[in-house]
DRENVO-552388 format. One record per residue (C-alpha): residue number from 1; x, y, z. Coordinates in pm, 1 decimal, padded with zeros to 6 digits, always signed. Each point is the difference from the previous one (the first is absolute). Example, Ala and Ser with C-alpha at 12.3 -4.5 7.8 and 13.67 -1.06 7.14 Angstrom:
% residues 2
(site 1, (+01230.0, -00450.0, +00780.0)) (site 2, (+00137.0, +00344.0, -00066.0)) 
//
This chain:
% residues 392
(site 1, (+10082.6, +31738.3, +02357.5)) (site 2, (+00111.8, +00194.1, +00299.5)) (site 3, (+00295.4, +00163.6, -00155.4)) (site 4, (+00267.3, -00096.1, +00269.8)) (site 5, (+00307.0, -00152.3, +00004.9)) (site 6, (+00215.1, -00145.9, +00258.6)) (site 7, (+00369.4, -00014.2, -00063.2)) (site 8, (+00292.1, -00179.0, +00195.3)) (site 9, (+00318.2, +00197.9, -00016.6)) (site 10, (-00126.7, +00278.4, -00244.1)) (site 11, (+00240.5, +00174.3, -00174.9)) (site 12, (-00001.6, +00386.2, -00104.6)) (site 13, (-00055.5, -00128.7, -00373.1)) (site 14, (-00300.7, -00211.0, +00107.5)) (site 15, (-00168.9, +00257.8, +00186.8)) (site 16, (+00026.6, +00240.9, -00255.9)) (site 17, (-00182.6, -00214.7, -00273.0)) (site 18, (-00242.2, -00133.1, +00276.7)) (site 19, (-00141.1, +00402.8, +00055.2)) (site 20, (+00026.1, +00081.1, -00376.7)) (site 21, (-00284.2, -00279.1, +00009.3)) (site 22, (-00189.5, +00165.4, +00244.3)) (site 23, (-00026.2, -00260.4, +00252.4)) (site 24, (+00014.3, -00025.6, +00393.9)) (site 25, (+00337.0, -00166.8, +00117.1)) (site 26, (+00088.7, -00212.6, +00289.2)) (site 27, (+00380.7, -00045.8, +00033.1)) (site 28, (+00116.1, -00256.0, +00257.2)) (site 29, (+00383.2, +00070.4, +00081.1)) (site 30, (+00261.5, -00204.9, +00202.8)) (site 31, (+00164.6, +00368.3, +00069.3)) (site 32, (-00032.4, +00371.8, -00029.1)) (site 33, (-00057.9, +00176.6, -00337.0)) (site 34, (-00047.6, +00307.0, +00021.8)) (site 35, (+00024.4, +00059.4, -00382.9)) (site 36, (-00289.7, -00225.2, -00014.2)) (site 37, (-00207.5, +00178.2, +00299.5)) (site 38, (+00017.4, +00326.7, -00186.8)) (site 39, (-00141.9, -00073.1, -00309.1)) (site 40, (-00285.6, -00199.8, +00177.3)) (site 41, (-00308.9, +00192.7, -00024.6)) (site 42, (-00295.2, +00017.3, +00330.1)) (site 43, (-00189.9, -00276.9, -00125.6)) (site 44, (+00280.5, -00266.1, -00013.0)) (site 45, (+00161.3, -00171.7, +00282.4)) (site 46, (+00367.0, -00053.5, +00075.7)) (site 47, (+00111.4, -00229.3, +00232.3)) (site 48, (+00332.8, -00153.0, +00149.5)) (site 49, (+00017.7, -00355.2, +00079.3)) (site 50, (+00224.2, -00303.0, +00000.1)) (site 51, (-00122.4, -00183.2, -00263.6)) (site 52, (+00255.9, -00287.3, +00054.3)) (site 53, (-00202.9, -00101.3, +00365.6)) (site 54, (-00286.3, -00165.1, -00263.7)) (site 55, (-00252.7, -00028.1, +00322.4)) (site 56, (+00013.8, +00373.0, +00078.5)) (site 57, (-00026.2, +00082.7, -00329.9)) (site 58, (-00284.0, -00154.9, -00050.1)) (site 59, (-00168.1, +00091.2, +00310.2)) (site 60, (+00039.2, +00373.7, -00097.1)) (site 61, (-00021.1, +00023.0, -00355.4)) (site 62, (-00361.6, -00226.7, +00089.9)) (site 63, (-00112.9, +00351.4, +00217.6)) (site 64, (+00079.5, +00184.0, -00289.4)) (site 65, (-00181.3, -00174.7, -00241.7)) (site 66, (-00334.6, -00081.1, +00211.6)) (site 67, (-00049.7, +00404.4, +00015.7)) (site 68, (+00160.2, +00083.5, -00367.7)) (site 69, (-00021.1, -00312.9, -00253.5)) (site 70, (+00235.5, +00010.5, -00291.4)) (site 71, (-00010.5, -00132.7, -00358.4)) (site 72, (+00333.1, -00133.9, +00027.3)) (site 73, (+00339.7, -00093.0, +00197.2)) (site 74, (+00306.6, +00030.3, -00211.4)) (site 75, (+00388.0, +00038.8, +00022.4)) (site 76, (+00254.4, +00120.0, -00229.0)) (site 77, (+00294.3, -00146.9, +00220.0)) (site 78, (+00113.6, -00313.7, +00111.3)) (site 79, (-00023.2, +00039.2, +00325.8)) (site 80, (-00331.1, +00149.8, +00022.4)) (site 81, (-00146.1, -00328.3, -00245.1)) (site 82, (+00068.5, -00230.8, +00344.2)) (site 83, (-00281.7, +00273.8, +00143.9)) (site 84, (-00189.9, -00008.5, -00308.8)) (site 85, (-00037.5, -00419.3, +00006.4)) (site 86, (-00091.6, +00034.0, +00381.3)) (site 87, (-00270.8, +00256.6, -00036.9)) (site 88, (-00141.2, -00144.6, -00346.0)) (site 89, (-00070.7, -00273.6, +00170.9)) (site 90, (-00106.1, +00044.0, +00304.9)) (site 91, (-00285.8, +00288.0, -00137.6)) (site 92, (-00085.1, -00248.7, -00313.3)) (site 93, (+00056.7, +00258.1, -00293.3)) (site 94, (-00132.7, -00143.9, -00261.8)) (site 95, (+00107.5, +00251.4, -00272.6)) (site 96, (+00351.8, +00083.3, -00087.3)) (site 97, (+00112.7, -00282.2, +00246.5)) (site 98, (+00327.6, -00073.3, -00097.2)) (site 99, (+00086.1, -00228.3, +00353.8)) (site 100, (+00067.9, -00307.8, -00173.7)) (site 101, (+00203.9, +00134.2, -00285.1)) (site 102, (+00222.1, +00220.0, +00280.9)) (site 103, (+00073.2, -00333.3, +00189.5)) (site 104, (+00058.9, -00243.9, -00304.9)) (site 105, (+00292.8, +00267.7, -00108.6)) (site 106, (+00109.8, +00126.0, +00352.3)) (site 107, (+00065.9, -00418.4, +00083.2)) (site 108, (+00330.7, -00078.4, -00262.1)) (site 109, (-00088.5, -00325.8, +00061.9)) (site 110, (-00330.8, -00080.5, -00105.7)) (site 111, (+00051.2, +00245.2, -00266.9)) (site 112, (+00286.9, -00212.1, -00141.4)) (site 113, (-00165.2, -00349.5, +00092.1)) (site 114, (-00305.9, +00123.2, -00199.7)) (site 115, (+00185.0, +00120.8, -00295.8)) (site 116, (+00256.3, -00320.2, +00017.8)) (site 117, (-00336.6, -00237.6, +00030.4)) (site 118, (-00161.4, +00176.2, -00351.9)) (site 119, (+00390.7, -00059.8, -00120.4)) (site 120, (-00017.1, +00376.9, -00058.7)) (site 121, (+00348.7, +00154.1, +00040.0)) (site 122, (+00129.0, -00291.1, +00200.4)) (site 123, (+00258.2, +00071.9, +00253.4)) (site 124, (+00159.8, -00238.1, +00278.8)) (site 125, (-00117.2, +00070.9, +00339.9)) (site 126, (-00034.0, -00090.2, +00345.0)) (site 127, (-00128.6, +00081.7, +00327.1)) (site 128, (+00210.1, +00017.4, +00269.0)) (site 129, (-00093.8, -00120.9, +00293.3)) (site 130, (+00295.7, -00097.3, +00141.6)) (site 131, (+00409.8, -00004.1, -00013.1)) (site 132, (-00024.7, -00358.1, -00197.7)) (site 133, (-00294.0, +00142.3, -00210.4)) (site 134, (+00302.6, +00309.3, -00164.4)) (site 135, (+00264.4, -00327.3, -00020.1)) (site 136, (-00220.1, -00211.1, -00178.9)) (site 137, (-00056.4, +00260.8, -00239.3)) (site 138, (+00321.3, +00102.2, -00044.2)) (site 139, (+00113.0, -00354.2, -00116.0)) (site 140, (-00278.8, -00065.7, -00289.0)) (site 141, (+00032.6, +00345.8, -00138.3)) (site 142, (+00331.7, +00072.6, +00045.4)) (site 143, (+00133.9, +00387.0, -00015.6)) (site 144, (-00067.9, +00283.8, -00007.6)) (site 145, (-00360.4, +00056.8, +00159.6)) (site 146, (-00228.5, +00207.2, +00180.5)) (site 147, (-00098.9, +00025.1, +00344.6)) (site 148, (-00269.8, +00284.3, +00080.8)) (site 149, (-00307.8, +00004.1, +00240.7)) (site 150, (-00293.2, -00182.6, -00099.5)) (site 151, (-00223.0, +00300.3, +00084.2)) (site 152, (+00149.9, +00349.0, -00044.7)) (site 153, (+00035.5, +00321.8, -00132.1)) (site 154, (+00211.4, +00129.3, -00318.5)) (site 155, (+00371.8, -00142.1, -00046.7)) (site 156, (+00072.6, -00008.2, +00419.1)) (site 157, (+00207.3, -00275.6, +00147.5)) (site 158, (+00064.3, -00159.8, -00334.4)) (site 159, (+00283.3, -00233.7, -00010.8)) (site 160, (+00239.0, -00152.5, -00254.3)) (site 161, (+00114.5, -00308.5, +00087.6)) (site 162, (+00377.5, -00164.6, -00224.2)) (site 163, (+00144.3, -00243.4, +00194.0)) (site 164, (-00094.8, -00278.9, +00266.0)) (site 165, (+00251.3, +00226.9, +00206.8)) (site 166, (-00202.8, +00302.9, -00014.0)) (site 167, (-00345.4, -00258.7, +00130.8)) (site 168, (+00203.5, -00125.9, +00274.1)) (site 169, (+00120.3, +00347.4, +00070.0)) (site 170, (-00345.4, +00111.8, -00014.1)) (site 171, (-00165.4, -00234.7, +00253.9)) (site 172, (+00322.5, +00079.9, +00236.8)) (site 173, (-00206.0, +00361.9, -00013.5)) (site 174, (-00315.9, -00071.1, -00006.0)) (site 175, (-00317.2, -00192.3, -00071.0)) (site 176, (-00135.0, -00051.4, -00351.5)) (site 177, (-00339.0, -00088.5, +00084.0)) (site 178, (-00319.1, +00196.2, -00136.6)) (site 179, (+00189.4, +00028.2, -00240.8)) (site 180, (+00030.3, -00104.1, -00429.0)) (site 181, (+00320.8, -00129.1, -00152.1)) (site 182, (-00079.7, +00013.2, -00376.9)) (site 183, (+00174.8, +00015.9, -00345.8)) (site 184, (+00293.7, +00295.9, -00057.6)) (site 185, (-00140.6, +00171.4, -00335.5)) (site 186, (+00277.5, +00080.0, -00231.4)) (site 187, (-00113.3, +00284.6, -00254.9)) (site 188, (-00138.7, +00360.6, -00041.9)) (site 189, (-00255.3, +00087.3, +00264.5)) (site 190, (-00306.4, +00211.5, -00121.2)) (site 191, (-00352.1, +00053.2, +00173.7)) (site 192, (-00367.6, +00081.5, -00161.8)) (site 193, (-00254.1, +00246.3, +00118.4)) (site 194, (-00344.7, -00145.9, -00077.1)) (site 195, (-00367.1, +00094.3, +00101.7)) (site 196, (-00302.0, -00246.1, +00027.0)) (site 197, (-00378.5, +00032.1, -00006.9)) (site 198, (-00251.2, -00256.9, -00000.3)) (site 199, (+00260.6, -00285.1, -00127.6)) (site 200, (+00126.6, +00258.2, -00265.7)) (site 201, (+00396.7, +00036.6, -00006.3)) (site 202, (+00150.0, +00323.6, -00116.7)) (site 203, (+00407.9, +00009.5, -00028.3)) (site 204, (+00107.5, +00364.0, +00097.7)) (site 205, (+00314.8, -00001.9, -00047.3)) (site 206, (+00355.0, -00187.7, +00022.3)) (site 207, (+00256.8, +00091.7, +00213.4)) (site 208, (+00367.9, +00000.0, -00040.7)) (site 209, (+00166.7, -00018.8, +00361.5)) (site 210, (+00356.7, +00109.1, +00069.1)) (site 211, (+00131.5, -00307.4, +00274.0)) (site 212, (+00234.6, +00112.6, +00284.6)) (site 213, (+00100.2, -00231.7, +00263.0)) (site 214, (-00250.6, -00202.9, +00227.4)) (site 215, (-00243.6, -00018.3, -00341.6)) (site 216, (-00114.7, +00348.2, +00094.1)) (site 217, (-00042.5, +00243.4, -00289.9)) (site 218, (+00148.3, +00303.4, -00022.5)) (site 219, (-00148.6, +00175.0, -00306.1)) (site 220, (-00272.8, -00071.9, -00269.6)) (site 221, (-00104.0, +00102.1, -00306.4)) (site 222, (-00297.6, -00050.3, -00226.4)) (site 223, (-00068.6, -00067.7, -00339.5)) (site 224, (+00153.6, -00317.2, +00025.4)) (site 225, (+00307.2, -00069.2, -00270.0)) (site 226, (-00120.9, -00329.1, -00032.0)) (site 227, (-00062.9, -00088.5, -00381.7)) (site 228, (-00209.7, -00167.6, -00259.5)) (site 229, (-00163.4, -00377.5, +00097.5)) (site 230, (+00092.6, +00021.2, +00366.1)) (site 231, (-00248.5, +00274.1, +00078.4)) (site 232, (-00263.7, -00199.9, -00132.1)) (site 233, (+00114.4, -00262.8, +00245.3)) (site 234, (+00034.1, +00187.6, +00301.2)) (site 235, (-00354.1, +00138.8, -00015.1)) (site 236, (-00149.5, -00346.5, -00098.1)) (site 237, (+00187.1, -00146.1, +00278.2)) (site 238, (-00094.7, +00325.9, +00216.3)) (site 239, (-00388.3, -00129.9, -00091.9)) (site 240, (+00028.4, -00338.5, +00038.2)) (site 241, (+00161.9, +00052.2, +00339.1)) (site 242, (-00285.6, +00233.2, +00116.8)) (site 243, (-00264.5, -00237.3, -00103.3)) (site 244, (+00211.6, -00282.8, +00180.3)) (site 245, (+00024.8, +00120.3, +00291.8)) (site 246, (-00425.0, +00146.9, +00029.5)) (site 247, (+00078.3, +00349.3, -00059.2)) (site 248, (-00335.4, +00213.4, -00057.1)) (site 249, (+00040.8, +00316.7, +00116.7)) (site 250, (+00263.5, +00307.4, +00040.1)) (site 251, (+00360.1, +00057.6, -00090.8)) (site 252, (+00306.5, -00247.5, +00098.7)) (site 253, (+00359.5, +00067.3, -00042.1)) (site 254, (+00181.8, -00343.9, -00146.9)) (site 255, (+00409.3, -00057.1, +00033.7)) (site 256, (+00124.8, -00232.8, -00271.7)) (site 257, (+00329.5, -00146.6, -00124.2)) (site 258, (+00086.2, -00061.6, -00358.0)) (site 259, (+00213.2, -00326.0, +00002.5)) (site 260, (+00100.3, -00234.0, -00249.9)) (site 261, (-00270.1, -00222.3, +00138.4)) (site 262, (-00247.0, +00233.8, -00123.7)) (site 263, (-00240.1, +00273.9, +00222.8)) (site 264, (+00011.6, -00087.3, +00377.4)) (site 265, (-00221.9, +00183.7, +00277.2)) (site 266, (+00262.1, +00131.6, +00273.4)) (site 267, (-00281.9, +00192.0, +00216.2)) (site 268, (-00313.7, +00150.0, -00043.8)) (site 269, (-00198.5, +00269.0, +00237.7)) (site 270, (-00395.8, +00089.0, -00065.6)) (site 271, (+00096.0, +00361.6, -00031.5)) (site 272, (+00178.0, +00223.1, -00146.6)) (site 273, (+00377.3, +00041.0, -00020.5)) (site 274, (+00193.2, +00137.6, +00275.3)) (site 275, (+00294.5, +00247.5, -00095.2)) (site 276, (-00233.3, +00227.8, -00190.7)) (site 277, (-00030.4, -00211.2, -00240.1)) (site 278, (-00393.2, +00152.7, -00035.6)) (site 279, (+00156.4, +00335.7, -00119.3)) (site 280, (+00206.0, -00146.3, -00258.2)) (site 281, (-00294.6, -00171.9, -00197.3)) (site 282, (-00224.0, +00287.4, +00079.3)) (site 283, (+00264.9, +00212.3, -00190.1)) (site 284, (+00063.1, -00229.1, -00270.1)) (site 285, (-00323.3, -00226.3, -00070.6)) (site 286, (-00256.5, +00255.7, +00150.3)) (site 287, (-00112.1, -00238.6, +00243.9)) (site 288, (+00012.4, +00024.1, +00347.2)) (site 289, (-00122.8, -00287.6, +00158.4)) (site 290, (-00091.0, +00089.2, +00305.9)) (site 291, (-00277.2, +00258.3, -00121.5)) (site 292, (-00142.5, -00303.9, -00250.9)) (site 293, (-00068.5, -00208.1, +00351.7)) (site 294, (-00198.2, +00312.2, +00146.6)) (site 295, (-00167.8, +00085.6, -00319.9)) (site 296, (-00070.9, -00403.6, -00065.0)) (site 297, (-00146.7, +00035.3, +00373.5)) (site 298, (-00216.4, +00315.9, -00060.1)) (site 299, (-00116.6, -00001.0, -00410.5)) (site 300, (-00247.1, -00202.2, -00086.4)) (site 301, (+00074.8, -00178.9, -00341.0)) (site 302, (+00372.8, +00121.4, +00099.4)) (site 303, (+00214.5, +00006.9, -00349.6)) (site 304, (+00367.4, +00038.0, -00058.2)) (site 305, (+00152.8, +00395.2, +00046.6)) (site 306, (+00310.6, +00144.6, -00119.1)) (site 307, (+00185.2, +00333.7, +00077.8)) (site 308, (+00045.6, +00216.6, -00255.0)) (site 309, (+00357.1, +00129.0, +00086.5)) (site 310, (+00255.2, -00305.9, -00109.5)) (site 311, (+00381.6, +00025.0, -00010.0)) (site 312, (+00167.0, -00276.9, -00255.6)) (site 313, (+00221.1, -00108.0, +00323.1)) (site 314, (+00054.0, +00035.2, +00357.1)) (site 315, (+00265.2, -00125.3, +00297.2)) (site 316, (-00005.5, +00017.7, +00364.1)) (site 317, (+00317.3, -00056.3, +00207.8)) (site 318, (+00038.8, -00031.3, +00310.4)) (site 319, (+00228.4, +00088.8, +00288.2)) (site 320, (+00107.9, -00067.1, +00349.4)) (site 321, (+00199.9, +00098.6, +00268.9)) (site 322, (+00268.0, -00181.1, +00204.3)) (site 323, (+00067.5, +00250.2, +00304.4)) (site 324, (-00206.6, +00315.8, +00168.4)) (site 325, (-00006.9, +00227.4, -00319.8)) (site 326, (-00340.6, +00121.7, -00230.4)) (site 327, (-00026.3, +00172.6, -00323.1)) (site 328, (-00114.1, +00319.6, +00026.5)) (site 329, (+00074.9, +00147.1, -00382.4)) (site 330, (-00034.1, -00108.1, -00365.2)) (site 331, (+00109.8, +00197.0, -00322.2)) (site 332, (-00325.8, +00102.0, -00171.1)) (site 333, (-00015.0, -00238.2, -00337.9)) (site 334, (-00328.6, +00049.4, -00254.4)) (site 335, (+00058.4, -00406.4, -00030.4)) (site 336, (-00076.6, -00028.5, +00395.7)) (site 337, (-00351.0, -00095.6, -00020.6)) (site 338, (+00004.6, -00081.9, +00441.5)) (site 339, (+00319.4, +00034.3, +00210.2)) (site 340, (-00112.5, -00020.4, +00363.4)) (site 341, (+00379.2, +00040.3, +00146.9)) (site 342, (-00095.5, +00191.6, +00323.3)) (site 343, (+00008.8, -00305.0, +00232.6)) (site 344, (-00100.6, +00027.4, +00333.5)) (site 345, (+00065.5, -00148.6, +00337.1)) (site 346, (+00350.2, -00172.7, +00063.3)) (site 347, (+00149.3, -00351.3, -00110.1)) (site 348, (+00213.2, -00189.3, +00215.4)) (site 349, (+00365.2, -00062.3, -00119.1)) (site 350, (+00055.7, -00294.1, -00185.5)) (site 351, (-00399.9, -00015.1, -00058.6)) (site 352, (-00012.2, -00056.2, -00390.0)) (site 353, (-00356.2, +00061.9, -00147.4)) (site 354, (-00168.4, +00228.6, -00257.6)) (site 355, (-00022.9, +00356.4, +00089.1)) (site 356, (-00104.6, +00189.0, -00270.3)) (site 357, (-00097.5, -00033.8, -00418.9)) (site 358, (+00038.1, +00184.0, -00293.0)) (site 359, (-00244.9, -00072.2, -00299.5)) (site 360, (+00134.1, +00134.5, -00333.4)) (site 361, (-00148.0, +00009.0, -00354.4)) (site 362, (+00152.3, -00076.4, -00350.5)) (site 363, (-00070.0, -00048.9, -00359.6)) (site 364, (+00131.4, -00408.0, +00055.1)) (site 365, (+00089.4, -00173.4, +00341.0)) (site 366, (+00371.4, +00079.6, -00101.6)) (site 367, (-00046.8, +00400.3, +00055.8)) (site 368, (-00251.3, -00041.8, +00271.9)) (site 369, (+00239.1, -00224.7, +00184.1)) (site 370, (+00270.9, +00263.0, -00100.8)) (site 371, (-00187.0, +00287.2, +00117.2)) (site 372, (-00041.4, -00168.4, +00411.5)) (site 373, (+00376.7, -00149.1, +00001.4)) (site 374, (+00075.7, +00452.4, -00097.2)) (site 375, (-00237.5, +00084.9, +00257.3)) (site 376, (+00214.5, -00219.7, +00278.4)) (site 377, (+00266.3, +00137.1, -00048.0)) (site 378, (-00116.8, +00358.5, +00009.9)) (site 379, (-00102.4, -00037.1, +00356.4)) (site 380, (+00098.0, +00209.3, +00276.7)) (site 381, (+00360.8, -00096.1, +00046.4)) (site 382, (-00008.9, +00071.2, +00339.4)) (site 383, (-00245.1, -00216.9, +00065.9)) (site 384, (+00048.3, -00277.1, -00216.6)) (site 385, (+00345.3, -00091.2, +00067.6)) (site 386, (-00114.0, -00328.5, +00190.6)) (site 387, (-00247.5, -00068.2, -00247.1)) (site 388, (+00013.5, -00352.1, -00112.7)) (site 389, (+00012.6, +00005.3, -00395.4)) (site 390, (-00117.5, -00245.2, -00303.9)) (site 391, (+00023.9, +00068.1, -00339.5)) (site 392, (-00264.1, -00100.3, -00177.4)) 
//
């Protein structure tokens, strides 16, 4: 092997496990990083380019390569998977190609026609390709429903739809197509970590998410406080899903509803779970999933690792702002396990969006959740005055 790595969209995290391997680095960003530039060492290459414009990106990345060959292409964000796909397959990786599993999950679609077609957590749906198209569905499956992109990324533009009202009001605004209307999900909303090599399925962890408004979460926490049988199903649904849908290789991050239908697939990404979720089951299960895909990459006869240092729970909350203000200060706690508060650069008023975490330990998800809602309110008054609170 050559022992080098390209990355789309590194993050500080990433490059941190990449050099503890001792390999060469090529990060490909849309923007500046300097945090990233300055851990990069003389051998490994940094570069800046929009890798939304899929034709230049290709063009350069393809200079890159011809002169420094890689043993893989790989993304831990959703926006740098599009990249990923594109460069897969236009430089034929043949190992630790995951191109076809990154498009069957990033298209809601085919994800849900292939699922509904194996009658494996069937949901109504329909693609929208026009105003009739959102009517039509609207009078066979009747209210409420959802109306999201077909392809997109995380819980954006996500819309609950009541009354016929609301999908005239709607098309008075705007047009529904390339987009999904699909089944509303009534019931508690939970997602699994899992990590896959050579057709293997390994369930991490489960998730509990805290819901705000838009179906964006605002806090997690891990063990689960799900009980007894219905473990046993998630994870055998978790594995049956996997195998469904031609999962062979590296970690995915699956949203599911409980309803009293049974398990149903809301979403799922081929990577890991954004919000930190990584952290929390690296503090709680010992695994952190994103060092498993570079180790699975770079160990021959790779086997299963676990940290040694475990706490019995962990949360992580999160916070935003809603006009030009940033946390600068947060009471010292011995629970805080990460607290980055000092957040940088300015929000626009009336922007709403997450700004900062807190990840706190505890003997059970009740303290650990205890210990982050403490934290919040011990920050910097001054500062957090505009702060937009959830309890958890």
């Amino acid at each position: 092997m050559r022992k080098r790595i390209m990355v789309i969209d590194c993050s500080v995290n990433t490059l941190k496990k990449i050099k503890k391997l001792g390999l060469n680095v090529i990060c490909i960003e849309n923007k500046q990083k300097l945090h990233i530039k300055e851990l990069l060492h003389a051998e490994d290459i940094y570069c800046e380019i929009d890798y939304k414009d899929i034709s230049l990106l290709k063009k350069e990345v393809g200079c890159i390569l011809n002169k420094f060959p890689v043993d893989a292409i790989l993304s831990f964000s959703g926006d740098g998977q599009i990249a990923v796909v594109a460069l897969q397959e236009e430089f034929q990786f043949n190992n630790y190609n995951q191109a076809e599993q990154i498009k069957l999950f990033k298209n809601k679609y085919n994800l849900r026609h292939l699922l509904n077609s194996n009658n494996f957590s069937y949901v109504n749906v329909k693609l929208i390709n026009s105003k009739e198209a959102l009517i039509e569905f609207a009078n066979e499956n009747g209210f409420p429903f959802i109306l999201k992109p077909c392809i997109g990324t995380g819980s954006t533009n996500i819309k609950k739809i009541s009354t016929l009202k609301e999908v005239y009001d709607l098309l008075d605004r705007e047009d529904p197509t390339a987009q999904i209307a699909e089944d509303y999900l009534e019931g508690e909303e939970i997602s699994v970590e899992t990590f896959s090599y050579r057709g293997k399925h390994i369930v991490i962890g489960i998730t509990d998410n805290y819901m705000g408004q838009n179906f964006v979460a605002y806090a997690h926490s891990a063990p689960t406080t799900l009980k007894g049988d219905l473990l046993n199903k998630i994870k055998q649904f978790v594995e049956a899903f996997l195998t469904l849908t031609g999962v062979v290789f590296g970690p995915c991050h699956i949203e599911i509803k409980i309803t009293a239908d049974g398990l149903k697939i809301i979403e799922a990404h081929s990577r890991p779970g954004g919000d930190h979720i990584v952290e929390l089951h690296r503090l709680v299960s010992g695994i952190d999933s994103i060092q498993w895909t570079l180790d699975a990459i770079y160990t021959d006869n790779w086997q299963e690792s676990y940290l040694v240092d475990k706490y019995p729970a962990a949360a992580i909350r999160l916070f935003s702002f809603q006009s030009n203000k940033k946390i600068t200060k947060l009471n010292p706690n011995e629970n805080i396990i990460a607290s980055p508060c000092h957040i940088q650069g300015h929000i626009q008023a009336g922007d709403v969006r997450k700004a900062g975490y807190i990840i706190a330990k505890g003997k059970n998800v009740e303290e650990a959740v205890e210990h982050c809602n403490s934290a919040i309110q011990h920050l910097d008054s001054d500062y957090a005055e505009e702060l937009c609170h959830h309890s958890l």
